[in-house]
N, CA, C and O of each residue as an XYZ file, in Angstrom:
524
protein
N      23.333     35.474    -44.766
C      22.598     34.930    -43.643
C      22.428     33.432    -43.844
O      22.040     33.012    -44.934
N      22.664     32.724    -42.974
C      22.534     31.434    -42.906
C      21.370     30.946    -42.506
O      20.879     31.784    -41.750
N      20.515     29.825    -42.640
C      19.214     29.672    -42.441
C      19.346     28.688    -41.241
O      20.450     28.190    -41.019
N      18.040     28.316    -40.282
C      18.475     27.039    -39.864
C      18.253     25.852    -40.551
O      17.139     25.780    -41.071
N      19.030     24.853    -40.709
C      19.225     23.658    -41.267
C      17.592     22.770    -41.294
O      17.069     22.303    -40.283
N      17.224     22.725    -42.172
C      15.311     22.007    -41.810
C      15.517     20.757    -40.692
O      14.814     20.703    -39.683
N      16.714     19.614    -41.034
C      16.857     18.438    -40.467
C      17.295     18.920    -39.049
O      17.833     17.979    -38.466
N      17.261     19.906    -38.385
C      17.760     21.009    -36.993
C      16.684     21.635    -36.395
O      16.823     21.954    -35.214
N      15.356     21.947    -37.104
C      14.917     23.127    -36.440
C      13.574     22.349    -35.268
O      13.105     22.906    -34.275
N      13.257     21.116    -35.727
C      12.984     20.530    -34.308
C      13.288     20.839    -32.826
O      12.611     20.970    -31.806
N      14.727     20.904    -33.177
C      15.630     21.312    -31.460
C      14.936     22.652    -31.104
O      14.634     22.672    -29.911
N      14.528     23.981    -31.897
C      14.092     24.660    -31.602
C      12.519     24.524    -31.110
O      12.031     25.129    -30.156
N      11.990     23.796    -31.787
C      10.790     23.564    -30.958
C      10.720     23.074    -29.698
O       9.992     23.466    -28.787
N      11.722     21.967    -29.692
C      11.537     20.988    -28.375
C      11.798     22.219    -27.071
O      12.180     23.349    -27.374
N      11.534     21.818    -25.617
C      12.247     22.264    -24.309
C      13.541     22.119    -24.361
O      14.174     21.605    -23.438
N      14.150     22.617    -25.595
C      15.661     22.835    -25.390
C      15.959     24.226    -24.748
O      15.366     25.299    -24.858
N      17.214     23.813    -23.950
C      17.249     25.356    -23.837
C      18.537     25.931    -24.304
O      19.445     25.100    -24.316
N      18.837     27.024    -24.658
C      19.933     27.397    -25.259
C      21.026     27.557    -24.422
O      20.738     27.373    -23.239
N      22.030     27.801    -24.611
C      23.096     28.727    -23.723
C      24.048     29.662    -24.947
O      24.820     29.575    -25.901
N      23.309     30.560    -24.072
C      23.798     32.205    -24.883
C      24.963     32.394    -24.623
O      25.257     32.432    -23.428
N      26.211     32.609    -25.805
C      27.357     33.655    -25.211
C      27.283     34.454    -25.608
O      27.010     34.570    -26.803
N      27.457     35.285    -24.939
C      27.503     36.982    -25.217
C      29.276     37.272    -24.676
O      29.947     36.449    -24.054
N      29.724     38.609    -25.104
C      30.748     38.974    -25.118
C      30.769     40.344    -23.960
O      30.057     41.334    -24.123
N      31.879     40.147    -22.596
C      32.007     40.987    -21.607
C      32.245     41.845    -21.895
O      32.155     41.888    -23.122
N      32.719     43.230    -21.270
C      33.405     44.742    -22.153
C      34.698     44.555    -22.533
O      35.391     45.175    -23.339
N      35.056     43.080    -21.449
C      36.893     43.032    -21.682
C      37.375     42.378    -22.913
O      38.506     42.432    -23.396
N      36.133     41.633    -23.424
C      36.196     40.359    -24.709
C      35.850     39.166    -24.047
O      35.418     38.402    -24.911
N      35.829     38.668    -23.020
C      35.994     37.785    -22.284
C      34.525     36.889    -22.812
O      33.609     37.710    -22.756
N      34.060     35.734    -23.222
C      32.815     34.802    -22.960
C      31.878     34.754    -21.778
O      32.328     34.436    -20.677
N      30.793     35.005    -21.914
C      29.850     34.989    -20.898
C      28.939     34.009    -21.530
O      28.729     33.974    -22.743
N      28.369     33.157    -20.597
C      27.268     32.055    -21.319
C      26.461     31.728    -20.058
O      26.785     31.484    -18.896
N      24.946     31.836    -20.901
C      23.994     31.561    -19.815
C      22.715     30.301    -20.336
O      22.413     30.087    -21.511
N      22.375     29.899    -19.648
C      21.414     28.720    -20.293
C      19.857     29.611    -20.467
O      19.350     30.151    -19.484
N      19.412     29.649    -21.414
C      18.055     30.454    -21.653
C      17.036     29.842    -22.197
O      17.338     28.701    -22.549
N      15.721     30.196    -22.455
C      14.582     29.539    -23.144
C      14.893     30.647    -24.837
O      15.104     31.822    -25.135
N      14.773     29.634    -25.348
C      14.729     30.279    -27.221
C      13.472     30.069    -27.562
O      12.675     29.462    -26.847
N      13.203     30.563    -28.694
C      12.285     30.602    -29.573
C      12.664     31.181    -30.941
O      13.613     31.879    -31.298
N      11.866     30.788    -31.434
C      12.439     30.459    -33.251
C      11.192     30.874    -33.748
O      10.176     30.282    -33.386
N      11.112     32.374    -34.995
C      10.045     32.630    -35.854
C       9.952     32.376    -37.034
O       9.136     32.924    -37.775
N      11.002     31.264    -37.488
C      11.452     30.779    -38.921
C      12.349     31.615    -39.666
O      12.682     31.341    -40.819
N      12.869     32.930    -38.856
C      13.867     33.633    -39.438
C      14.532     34.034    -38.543
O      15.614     34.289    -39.071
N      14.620     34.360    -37.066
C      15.474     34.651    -36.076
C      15.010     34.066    -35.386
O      13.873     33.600    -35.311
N      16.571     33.980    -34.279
C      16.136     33.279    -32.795
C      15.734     34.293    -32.106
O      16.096     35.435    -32.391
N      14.589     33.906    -30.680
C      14.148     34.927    -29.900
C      14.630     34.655    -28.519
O      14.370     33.605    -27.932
N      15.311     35.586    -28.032
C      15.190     35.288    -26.670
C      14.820     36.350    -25.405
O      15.155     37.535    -25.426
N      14.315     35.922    -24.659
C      13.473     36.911    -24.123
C      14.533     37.262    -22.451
O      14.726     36.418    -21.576
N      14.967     38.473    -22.434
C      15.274     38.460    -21.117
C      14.679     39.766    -19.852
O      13.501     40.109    -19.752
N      15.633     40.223    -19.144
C      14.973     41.226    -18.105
C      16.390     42.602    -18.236
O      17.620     42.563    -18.195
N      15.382     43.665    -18.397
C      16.744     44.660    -18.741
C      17.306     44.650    -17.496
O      16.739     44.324    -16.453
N      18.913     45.171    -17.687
C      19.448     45.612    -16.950
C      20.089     44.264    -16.547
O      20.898     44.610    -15.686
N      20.191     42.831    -16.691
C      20.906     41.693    -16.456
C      22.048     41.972    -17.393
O      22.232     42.807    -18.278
N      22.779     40.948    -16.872
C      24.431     40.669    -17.647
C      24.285     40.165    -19.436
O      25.092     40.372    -20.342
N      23.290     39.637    -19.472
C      23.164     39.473    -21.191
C      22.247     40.975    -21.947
O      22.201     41.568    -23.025
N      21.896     41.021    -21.172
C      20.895     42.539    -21.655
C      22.045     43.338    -22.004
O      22.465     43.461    -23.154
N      22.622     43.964    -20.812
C      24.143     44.503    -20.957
C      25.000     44.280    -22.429
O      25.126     45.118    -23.322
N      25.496     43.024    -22.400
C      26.591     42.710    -23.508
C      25.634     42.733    -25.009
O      26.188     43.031    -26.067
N      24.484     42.462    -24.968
C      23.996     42.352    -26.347
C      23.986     43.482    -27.145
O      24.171     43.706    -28.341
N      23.549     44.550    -25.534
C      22.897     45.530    -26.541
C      24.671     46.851    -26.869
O      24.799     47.937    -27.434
N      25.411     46.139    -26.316
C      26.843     46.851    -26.492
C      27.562     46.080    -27.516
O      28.263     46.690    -28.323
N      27.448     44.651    -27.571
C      28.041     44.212    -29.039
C      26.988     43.204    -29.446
O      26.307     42.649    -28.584
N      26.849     42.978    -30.605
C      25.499     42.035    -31.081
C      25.783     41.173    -31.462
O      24.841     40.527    -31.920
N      27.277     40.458    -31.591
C      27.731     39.499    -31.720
C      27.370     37.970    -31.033
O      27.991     37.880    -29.974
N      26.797     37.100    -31.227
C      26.207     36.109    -30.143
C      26.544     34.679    -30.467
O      26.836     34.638    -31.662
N      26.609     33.779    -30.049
C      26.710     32.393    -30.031
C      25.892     31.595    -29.061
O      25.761     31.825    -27.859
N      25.223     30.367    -29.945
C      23.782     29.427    -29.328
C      24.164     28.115    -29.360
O      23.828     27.559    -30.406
N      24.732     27.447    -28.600
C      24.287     26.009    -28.347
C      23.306     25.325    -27.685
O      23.042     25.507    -26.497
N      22.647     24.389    -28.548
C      21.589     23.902    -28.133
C      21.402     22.071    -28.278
O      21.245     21.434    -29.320
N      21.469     21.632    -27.097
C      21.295     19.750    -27.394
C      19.982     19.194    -27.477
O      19.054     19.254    -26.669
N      20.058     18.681    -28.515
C      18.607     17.774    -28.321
C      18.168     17.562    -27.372
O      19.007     16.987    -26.679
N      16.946     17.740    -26.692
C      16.564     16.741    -25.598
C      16.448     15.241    -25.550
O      16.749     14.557    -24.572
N      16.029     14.837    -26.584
C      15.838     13.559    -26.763
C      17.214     12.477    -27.230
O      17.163     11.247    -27.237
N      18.253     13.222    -27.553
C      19.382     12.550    -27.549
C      20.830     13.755    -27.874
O      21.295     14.170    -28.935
N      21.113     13.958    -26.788
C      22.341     14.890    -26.624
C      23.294     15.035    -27.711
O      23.560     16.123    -28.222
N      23.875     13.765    -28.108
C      24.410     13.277    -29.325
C      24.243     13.905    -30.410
O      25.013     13.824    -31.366
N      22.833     14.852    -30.353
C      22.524     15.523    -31.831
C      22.271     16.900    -31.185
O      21.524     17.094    -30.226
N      23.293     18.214    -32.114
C      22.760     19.235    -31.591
C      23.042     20.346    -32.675
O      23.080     20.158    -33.891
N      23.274     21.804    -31.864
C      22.905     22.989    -33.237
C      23.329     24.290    -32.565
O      22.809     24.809    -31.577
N      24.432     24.748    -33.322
C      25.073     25.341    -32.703
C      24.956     26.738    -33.534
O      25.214     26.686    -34.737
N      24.606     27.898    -32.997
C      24.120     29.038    -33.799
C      25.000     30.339    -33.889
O      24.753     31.030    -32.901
N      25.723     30.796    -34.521
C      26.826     31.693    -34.551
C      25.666     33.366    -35.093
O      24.594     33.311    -35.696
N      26.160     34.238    -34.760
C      24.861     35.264    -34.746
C      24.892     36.886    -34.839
O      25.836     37.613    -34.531
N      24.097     37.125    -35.154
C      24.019     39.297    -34.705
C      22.711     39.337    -34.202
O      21.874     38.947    -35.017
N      22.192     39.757    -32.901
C      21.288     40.817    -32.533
C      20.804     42.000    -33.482
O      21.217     43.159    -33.487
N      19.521     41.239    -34.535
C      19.150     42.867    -35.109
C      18.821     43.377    -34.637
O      19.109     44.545    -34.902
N      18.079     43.204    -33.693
C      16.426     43.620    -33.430
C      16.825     43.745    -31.873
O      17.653     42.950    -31.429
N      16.237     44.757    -31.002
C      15.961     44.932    -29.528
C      14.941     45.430    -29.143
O      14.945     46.661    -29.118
N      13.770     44.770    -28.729
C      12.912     45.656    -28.142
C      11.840     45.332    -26.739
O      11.691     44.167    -26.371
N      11.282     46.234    -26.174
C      10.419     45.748    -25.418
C       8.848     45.289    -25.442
O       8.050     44.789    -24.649
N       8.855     45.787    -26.945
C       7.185     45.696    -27.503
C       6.949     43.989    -27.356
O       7.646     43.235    -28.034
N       5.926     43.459    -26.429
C       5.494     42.159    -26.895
C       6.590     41.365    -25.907
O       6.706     40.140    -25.930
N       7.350     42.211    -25.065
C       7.977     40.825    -24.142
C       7.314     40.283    -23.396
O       7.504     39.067    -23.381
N       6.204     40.833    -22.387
C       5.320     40.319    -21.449
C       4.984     39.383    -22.235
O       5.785     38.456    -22.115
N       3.842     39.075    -23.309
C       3.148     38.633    -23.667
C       4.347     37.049    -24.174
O       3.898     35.905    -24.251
N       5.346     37.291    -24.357
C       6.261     36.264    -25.324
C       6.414     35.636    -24.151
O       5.808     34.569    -24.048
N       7.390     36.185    -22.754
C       7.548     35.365    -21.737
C       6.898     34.473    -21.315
O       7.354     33.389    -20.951
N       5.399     34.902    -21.303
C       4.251     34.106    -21.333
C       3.832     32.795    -22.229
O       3.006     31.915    -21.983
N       4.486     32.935    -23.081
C       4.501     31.868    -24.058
C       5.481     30.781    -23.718
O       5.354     29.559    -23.639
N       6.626     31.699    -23.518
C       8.454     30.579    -23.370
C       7.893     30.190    -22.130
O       8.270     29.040    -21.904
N       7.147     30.626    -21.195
C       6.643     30.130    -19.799
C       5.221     28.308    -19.977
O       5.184     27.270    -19.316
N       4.565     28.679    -20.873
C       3.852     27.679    -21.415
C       4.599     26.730    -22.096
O       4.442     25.582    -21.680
N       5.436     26.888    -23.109
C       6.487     26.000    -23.771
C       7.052     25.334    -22.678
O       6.903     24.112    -22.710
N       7.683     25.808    -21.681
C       9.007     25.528    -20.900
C       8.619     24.385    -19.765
O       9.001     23.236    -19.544
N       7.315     25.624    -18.939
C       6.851     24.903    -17.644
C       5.815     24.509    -17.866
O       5.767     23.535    -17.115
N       4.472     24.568    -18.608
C       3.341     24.340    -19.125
C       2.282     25.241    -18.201
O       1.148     24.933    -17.834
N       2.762     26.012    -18.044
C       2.186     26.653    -17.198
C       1.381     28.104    -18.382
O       1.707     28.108    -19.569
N       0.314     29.260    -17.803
C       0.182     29.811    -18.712
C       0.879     31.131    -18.454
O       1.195     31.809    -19.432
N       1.161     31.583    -17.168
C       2.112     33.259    -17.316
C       3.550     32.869    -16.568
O       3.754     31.804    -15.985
N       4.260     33.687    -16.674
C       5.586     33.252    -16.198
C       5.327     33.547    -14.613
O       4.656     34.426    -14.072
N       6.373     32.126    -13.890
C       5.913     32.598    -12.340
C       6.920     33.509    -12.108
O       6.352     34.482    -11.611
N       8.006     33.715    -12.185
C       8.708     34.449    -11.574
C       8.948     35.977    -11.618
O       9.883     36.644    -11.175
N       7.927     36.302    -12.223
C       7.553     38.284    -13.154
C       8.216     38.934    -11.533
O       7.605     38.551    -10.535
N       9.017     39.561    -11.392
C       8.913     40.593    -10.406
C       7.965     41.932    -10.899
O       7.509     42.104    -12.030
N       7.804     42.831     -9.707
C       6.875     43.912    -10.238
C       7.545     44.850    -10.992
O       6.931     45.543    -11.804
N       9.010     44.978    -10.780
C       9.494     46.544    -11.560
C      10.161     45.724    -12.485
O      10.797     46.581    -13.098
N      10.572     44.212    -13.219
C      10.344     43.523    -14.314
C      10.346     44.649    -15.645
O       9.328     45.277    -15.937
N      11.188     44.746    -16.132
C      10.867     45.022    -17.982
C      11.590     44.157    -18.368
O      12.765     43.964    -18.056
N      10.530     43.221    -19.508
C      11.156     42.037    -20.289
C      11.265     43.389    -21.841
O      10.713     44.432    -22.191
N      12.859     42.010    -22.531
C      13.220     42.617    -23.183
C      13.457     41.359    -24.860
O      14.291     40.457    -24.944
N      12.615     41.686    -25.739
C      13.032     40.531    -26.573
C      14.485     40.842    -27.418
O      15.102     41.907    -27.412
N      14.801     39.739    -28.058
C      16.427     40.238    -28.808
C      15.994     39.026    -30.117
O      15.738     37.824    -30.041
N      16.040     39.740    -30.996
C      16.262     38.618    -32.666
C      17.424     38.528    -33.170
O      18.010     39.479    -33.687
N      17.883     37.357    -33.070
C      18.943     37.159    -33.649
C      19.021     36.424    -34.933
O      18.418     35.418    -35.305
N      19.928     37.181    -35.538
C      19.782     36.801    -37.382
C      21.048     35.247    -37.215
O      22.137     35.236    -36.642
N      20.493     34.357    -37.796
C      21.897     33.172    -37.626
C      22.512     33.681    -38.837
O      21.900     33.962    -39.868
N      23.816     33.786    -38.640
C      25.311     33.909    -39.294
C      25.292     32.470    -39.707
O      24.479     32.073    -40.541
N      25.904     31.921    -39.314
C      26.388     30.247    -39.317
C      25.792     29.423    -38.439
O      25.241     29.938    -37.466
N      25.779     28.082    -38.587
C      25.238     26.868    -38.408
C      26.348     26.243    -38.142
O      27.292     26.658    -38.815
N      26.683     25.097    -37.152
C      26.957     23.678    -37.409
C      25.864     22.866    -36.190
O      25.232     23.139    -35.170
N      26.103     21.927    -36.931
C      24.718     20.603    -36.362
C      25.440     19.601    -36.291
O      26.550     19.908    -36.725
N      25.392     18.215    -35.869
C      25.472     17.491    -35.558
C      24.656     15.847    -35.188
O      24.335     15.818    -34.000
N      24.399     14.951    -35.707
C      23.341     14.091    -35.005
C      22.559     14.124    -35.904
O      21.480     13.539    -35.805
């Protein structure tokens, strides 16, 4: 397991946002721009079951994270990965958080009612950084 880089893990704090690839049924790259979060040992990302990354994760756990500085593009952190972890325990409450981080707001606005958030930990494989 690869750690994140200390001189890197800023980007995870900042309003960066990631873009997830996940892998189609055909092999094909799928990439979406997402809110991350970082518990000092996996990345978190929080989504809604039954979407196109929900789909591919939980069928291969293979993942890839690029992420640019906000404060200067030039420097960034690129996260190669496995999905250990899947669950729904604690997504409401997390969204709520990536919703305060993101928008500064305190619950997420966009909750539909039949909504199940879904968190995913991803263990980093490899690193490269930049900047």
């Amino acid at each position: 397991m690869a750690g994140i880089p200390e001189k890197y893990r800023d980007i995870l704090e900042k309003k960066s946002f990631a873009h997830l690839c996940t892998l189609m049924p055909d092999g094909s790259p799928q990439s979406t721009p997402v809110w991350c979060d970082y518990d000092g040992t996996h990345i978190i990302i929080n989504s809604a079951r039954g979407r196109r990354k929900d789909k591919n994760m939980k069928r291969n756990s293979r993942v890839a994270l690029s992420l640019l500085d906000p404060d200067n593009p030039y420097r960034y952190l690129e996260i190669r990965g496995e999905v250990v972890d899947i669950t729904e325990e604690g997504g409401d409450e997390h969204i709520d958080k990536m919703a305060q981080k993101y928008l500064g707001k305190d619950r997420y606005p966009w909750r539909r009612p039949d909504e199940v958030r879904v968190l995913y930990k991803i263990r980093p494989d490899h690193t490269t950084s930049m900047g």
